[in-house]
C-alpha positions in Angstrom: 0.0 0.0 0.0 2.5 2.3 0.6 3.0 2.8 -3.4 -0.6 4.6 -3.0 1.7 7.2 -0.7 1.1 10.7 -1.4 -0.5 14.3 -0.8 -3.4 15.4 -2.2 -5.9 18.7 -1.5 -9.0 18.3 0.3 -11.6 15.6 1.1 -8.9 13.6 2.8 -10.7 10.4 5.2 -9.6 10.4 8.4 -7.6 7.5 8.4 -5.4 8.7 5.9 -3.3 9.9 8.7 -2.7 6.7 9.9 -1.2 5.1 6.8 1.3 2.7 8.8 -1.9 0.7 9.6 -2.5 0.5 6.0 1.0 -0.3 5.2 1.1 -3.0 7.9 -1.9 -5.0 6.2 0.2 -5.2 2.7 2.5 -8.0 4.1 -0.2 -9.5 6.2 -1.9 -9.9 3.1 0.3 -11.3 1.0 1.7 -14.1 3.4 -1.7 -14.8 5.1 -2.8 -16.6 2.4 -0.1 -19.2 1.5 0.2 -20.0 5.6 -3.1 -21.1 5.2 -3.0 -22.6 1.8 0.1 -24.7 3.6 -2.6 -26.7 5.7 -5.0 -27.4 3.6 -3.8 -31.1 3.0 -3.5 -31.5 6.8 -6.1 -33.9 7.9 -6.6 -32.1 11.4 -8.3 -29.1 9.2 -9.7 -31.3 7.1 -12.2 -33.3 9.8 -12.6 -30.6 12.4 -13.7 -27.2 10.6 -17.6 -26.7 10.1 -19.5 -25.4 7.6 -20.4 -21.8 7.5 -23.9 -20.3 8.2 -25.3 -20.0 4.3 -27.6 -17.0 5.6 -24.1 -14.7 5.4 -22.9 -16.0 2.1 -25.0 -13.7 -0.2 -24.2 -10.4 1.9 -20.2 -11.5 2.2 -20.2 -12.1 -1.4 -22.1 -9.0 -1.9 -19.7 -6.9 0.0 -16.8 -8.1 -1.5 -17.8 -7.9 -5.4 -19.0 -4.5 -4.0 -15.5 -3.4 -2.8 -13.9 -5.3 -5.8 -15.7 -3.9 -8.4 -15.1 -0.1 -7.0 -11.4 -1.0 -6.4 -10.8 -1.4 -9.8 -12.7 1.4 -11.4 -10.8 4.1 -8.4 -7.1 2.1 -8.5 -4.6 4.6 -10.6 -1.7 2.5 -9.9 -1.4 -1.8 -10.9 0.4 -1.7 -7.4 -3.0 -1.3 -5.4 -4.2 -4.6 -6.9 -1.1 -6.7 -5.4 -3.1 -8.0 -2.6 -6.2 -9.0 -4.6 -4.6 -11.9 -6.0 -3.5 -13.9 -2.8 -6.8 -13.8 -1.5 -8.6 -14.5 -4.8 -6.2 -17.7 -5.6 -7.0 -18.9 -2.2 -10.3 -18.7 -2.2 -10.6 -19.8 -5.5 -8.7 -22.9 -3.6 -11.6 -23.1 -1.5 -14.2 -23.3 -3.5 -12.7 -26.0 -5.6 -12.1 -28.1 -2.8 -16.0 -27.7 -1.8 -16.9 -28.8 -5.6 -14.7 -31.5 -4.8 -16.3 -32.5 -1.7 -19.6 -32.4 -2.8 -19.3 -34.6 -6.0 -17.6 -37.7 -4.1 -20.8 -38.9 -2.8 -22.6 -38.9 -6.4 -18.9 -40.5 -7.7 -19.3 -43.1 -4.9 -22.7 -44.0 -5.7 -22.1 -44.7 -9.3 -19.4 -47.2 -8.4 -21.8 -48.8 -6.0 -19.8 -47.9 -3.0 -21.7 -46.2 0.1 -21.3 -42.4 0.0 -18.7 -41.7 2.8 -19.1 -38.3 4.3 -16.6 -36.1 4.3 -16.4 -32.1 5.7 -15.1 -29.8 3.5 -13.3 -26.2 4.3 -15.8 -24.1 5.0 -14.1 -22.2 7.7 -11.1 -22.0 5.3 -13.3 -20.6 2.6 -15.0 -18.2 5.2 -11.6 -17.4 6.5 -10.1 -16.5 2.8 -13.3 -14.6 1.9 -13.1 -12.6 4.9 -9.4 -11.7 4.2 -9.8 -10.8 1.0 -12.9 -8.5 1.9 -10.2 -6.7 4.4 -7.7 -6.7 1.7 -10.3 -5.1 -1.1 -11.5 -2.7 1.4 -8.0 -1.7 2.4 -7.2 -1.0 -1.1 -10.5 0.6 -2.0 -9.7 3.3 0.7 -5.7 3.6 -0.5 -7.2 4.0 -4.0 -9.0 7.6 -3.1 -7.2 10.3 -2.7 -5.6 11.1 0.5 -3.2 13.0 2.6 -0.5 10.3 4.3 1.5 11.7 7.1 4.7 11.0 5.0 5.7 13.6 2.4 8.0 13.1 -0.5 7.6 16.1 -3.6 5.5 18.4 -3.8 5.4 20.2 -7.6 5.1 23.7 -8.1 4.5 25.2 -12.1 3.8 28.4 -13.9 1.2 26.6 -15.2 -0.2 24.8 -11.8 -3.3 25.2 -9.9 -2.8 25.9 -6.1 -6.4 23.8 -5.8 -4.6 21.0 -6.8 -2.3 18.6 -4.6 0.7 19.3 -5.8 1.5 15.5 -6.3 2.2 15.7 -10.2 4.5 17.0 -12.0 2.3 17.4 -15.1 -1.8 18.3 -15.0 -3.8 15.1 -15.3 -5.6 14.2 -18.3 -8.9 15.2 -16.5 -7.3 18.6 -15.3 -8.3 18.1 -12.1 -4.9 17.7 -10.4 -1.1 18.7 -11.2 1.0 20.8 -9.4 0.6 23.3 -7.4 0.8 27.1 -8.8 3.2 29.2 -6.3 5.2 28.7 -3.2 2.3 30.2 -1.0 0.3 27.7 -2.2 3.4 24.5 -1.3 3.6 25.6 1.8 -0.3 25.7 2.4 0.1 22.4 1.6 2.4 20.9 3.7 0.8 23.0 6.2 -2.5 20.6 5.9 -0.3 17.5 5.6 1.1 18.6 9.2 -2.3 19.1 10.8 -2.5 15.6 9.7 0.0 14.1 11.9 2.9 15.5 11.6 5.8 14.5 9.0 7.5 11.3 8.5 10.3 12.0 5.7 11.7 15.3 4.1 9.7 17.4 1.9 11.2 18.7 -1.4 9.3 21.3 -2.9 10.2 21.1 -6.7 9.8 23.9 -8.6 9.5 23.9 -12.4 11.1 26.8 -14.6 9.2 30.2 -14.9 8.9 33.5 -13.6 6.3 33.6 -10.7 5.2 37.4 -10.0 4.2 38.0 -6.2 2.9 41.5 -4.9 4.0 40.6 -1.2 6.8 38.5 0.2 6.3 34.5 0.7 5.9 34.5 4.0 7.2 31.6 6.6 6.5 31.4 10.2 6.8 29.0 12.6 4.1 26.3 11.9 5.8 26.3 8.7 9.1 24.8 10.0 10.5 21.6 9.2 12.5 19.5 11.8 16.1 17.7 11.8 15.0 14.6 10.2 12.1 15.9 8.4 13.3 19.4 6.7 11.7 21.3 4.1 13.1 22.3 0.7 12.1 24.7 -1.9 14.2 24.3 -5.0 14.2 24.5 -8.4 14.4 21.7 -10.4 17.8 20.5 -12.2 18.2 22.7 -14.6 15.5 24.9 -14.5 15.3 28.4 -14.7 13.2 29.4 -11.4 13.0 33.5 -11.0 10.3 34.8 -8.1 9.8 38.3 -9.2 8.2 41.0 -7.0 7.5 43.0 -9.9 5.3 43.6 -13.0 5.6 44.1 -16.7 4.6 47.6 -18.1 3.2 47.2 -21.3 1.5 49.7 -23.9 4.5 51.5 -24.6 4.4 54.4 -27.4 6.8 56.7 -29.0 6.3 60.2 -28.5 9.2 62.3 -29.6 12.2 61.7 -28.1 10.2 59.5 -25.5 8.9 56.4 -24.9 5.2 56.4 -22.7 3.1 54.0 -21.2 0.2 54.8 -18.9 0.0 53.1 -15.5 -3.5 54.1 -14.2 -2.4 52.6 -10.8 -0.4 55.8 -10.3 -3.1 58.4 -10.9 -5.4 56.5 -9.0 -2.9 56.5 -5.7 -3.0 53.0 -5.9 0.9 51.4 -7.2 3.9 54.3 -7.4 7.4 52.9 -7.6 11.5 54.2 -7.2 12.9 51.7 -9.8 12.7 50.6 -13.3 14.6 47.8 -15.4 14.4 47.6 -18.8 16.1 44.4 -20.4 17.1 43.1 -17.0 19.1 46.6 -16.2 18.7 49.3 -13.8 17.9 52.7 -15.1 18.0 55.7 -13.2 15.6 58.3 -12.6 15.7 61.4 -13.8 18.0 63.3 -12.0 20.0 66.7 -12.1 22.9 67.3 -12.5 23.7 64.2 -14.4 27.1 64.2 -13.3 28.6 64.9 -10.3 26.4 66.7 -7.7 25.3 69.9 -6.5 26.7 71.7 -3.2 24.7 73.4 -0.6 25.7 77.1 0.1 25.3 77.3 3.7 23.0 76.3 6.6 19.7 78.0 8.5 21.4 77.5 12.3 17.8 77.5 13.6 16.4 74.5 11.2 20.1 73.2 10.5 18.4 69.4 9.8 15.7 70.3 7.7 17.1 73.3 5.1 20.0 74.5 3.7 20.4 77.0 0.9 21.2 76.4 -2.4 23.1 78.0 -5.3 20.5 80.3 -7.4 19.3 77.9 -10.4 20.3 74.6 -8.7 16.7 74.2 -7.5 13.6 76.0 -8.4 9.9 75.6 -8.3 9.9 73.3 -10.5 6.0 71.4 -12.0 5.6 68.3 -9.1 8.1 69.5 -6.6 6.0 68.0 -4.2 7.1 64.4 -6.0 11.1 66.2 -5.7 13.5 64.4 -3.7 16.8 65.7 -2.5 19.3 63.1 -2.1 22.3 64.5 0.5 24.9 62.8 1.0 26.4 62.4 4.7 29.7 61.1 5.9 28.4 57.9 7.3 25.0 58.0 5.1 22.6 59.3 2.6 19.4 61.1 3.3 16.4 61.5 0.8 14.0 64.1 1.4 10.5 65.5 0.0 10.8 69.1 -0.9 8.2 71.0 1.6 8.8 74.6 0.3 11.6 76.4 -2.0 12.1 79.8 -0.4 13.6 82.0 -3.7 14.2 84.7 -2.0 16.5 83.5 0.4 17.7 80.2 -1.9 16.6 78.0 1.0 15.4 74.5 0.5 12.6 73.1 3.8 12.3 69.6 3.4 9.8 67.9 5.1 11.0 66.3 8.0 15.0 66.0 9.5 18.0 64.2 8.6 20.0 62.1 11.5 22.6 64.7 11.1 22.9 68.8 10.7 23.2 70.0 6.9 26.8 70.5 6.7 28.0 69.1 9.9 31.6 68.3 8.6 32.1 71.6 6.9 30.7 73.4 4.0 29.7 72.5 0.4 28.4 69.5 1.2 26.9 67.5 -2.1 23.4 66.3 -2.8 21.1 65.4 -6.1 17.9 66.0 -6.6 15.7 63.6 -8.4 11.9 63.0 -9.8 11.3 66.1 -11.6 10.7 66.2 -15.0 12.9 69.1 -15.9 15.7 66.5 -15.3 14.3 63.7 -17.9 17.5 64.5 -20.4 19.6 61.6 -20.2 19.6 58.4 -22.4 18.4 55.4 -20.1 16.2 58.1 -17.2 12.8 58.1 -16.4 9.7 59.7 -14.6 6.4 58.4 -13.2 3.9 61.4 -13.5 1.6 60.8 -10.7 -0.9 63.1 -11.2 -1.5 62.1 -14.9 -0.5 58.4 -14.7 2.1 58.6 -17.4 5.5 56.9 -17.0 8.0 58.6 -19.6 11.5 57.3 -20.4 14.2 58.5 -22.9 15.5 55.4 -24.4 19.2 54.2 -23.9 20.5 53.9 -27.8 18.3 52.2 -30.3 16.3 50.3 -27.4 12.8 49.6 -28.7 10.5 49.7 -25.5 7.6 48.1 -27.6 9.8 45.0 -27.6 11.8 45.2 -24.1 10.7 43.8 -21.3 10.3 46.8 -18.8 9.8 45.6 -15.2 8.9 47.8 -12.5 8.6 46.5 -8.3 5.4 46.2 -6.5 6.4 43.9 -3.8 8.6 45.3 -0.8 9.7 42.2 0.2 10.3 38.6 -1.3 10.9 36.4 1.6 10.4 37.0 4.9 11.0 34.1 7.8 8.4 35.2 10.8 10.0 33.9 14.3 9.6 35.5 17.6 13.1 34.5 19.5 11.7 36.4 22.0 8.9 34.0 23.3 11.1 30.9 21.9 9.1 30.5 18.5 11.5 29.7 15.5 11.4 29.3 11.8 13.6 25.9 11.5 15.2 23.6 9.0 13.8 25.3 5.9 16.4 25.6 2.8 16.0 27.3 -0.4 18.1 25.7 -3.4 18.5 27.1 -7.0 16.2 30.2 -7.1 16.2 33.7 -8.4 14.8 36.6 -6.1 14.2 39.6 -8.5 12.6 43.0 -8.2 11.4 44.8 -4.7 10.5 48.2 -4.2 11.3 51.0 -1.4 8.8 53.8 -0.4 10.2 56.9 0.9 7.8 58.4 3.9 6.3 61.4 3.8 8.7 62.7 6.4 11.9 61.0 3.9 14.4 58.9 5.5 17.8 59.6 7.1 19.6 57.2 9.1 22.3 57.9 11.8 24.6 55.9 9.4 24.6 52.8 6.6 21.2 52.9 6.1 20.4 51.1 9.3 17.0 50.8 9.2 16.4 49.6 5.8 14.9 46.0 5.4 15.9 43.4 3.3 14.0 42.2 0.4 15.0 38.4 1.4 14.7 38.7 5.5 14.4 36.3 8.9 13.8 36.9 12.1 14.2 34.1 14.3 15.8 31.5 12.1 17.6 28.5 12.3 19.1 25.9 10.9 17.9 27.5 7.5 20.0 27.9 4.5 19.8 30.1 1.0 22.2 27.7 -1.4 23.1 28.7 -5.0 20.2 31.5 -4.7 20.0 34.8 -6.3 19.0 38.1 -5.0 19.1 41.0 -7.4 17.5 44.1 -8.8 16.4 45.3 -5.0 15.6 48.7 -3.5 16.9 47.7 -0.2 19.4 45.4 1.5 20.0 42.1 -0.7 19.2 39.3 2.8 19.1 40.3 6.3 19.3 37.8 9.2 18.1 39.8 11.9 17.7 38.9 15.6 17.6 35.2 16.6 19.1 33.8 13.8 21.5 31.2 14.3 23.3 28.2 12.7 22.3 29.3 9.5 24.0 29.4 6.0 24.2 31.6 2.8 26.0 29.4 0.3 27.2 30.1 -3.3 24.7 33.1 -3.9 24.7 35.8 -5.8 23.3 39.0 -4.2 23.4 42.4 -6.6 21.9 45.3 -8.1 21.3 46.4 -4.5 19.6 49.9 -3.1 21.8 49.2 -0.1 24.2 46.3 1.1 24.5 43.2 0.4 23.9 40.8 3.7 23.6 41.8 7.0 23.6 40.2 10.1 22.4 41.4 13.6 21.1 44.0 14.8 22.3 47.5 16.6 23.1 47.0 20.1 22.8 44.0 22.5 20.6 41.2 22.1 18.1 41.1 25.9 19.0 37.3 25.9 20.3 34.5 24.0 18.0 33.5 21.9 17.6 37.0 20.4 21.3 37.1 19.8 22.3 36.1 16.2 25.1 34.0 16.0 27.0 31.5 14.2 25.7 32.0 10.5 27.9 31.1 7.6 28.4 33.1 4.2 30.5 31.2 2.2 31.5 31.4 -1.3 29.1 34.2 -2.5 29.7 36.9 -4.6 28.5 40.4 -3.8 28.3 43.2 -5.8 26.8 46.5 -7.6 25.3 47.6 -4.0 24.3 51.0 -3.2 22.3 52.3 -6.0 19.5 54.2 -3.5 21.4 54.2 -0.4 25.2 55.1 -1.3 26.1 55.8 2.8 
């Protein structure tokens, strides 16, 4: 039975929890018989067994060509049928054996001899039909679908359903099972084969090549951890190209001018804005002035010293959208980004809206900044801008580049993983690994008040992020074409491992580990975590500090 092993989604009996009692029968049922088919010459069961009562012979027979007859129209797999045939060849024994009996007397007669009585097998026969009834019904219930507490592979495919079970690799002819459609919807499963009993074996995840858009991160807490002997495996299959993407194609692109539009209603609605753009797989930049180099303040307001500085005449104006206008500063330890509140022309002052960590020009004067998000600055090959008020996302086109055939990718998610523990009241995220897959394309959100950290960008997250983890592992993964941090392992994580990754095309660092100050106890401490053989690079492209 245990070739019937398996997962499935829904309408799962409740002994399909208990499939060692169902294993257990397959051996019993297959040596039963001959054990008994060994005595039947012996003469000790020949003389002393009975006949059985023929008032249950129609209902047994009944049941069991029942049972039989539904086996074979629900069995999917030859193996269900191995018991059958034991039982049936014994009790096809049986039966024989009673024909036999009961034409000696008429064979006696004939040859003028006195009919000598002689008992048959009943009890034999009664015995073999009541095994093979157990054996049909056993199999009849292995032959519907149901949720063992042993694992195995669960499938995951662009093309998947996440109603299915996840148990095949391909839809089914009837196309009412295949694999599943998303990582959410794996782990939902194995959730359900948990609540089930538990689980017996690892459970490998196997995901199928494609790109798999999310708008929020996959999320893992700890009912979704595995154990030492059991652990839990997302990973793409051999081969396969497996990218999670946390952003979405803009399509509809037409030329206007010098320009290349496409209208994203989302944005004049309120509803989706976004810092980043990638066209072909590449990071362009939005518009920004100066292109080169930076601008340098010209003195600082002593009484607001963290929220204005003054500018050279020209550098800034009251330009269409200021209040979408960003001033990117740059700090010794850090970077600021702020929202223009007012432009005072008079006095060439800039008021953003809320403070930096540190005064404007706090190690001497001239200190640079950028500003960015104004239209003005759309001038450079490769730049763009996201009107928000009309919905209309503009970008001058790096050389020959031909938008209606590029693939032009812009982030909705924040984050792409994030592992949920709470070291804190002892509750980890454990024994989870993620082999062979691509984590592409998060977004950032400045605040209304910007952001400004006391120094390397402290409090930004990272798009691939645990918090109480352990014994978890990201090997020959890829984390790229992020707004923030590539992975963070944040408080509580321990004995876990970043192997052979990639992490790039970063807003801020690469991987981090910890956080600031001392952990209250030990299990909030993060410790002993391994990054080995990984290669890091292009960071900083929102957060240079």
């Amino acid at each position: 039975f245990s070739a019937g092993a398996g997962m499935s989604s829904g309408n799962e009996p409740v002994w399909a929890c208990f499939p060692w009692i169902l294993e257990a029968t397959f051996p019993v049922s297959i040596l039963l018989p001959f054990v008994l088919f060994s005595h039947l010459k012996t003469r000790r069961y020949r003389e002393d067994l009975g006949f059985a009562d023929a008032r249950w012979r129609f209902p047994k027979a009944a049941l069991g060509a029942g049972l039989l007859v539904l086996t074979l129209v629900k069995a999917k797999q030859p193996t269900y049928l191995l018991p059958l045939f034991p039982m049936l060849a014994i009790l096809i024994a049986a039966w024989c054996e009673r024909a036999g009996a009961a034409l000696r007397p008429l064979a006696s007669r004939c040859a003028g001899g006195a009919p000598r009585e002689k008992k048959g097998l009943p009890m034999l026969e009664k015995s073999a039909a009541g095994l093979l009834i157990i054996s049909v019904t056993a199999t009849f219930l292995m032959s519907f679908p149901s949720r063992p507490c042993r694992a195995g592979t669960l499938h995951v495919a662009p093309g998947g359903s996440d109603s299915w079970s996840g148990r095949l690799k391909e839809p089914s002819g009837a196309k009412d099972d295949g694999p599943l459609a998303t990582l959410g919807g794996a782990r939902n499963a194995i959730r359900r084969l948990k609540a089930a009993g538990g689980l017996r074996e690892p459970v490998r995840v196997a995901v199928q090549g494609g790109t798999y858009r999310v708008t929020e991160p996959f999320l893992l807490e700890p009912l979704d951890s595995g154990t030492k002997e059991s652990p839990i495996t997302y990973a793409a299959e051999p081969g396969a190209r497996v990218v999670v993407s946390g952003g979405r194609p803009i399509t509809g692109w037409k030329k206007q001018g010098d320009l290349w539009v496409a209208d994203v209603p989302e944005a004049k609605s309120g509803t989706w804005t976004f810092g980043a753009l990638w066209v072909n797989g590449e990071r362009r930049r939005r518009a920004r002035t100066p292109n080169d180099g930076w601008f340098f303040t010209q003195g600082k307001d002593p009484s607001r010293d963290r929220t204005a500085f003054r500018f050279k005449p020209g550098d800034i104006r009251k330009w269409e959208g200021l209040e979408d206008a960003c001033a990117v500063v740059y700090h010794s330890w850090e970077t600021s980004i702020h929202r223009v509140a007012v432009v005072e022309e008079s006095s060439s002052t800039v008021v953003f809206t809320g403070p930096a960590a540190w005064p404007f020009e706090n190690w001497g004067p001239r200190q640079r900044y950028h500003v960015e998000n104004i239209p003005e600055a759309l001038d450079a090959p490769g730049e763009w801008y996201l009107d928000r008020r009309s919905g209309i996302l503009s970008y001058l086109p790096l050389g020959d580049e031909d938008l209606g055939r590029a693939e032009v990718i812009a982030p909705v998610a924040p984050q792409l993983v994030v592992l949920a523990g709470d070291p804190a009241q002892g509750r980890f995220v454990e024994h989870v690994s993620f082999e062979g897959l691509r984590f592409f394309h998060s977004d950032w959100t400045l605040p209304p008040q910007g952001h400004s950290d006391g120094q390397a960008a402290f409090t930004i997250p990272g798009a691939v992020q645990a918090v109480g983890a352990r014994h978890c592992a990201f090997e020959r993964c890829e984390v790229g074409h992020v707004a923030t941090y590539g992975i963070w392992l944040r408080a509580g994580c321990q004995e876990n491992r970043i192997d052979a990754c990639e992490v790039h095309d970063l807003g801020a660092g690469g991987v981090r580990i910890g956080e600031g100050g001392n952990p209250k106890s030990d299990a909030e401490a993060a410790g002993r975590n391994a990054v080995d053989n990984c290669f890091i690079h292009d960071g900083g492209k929102v957060f240079s500090g």
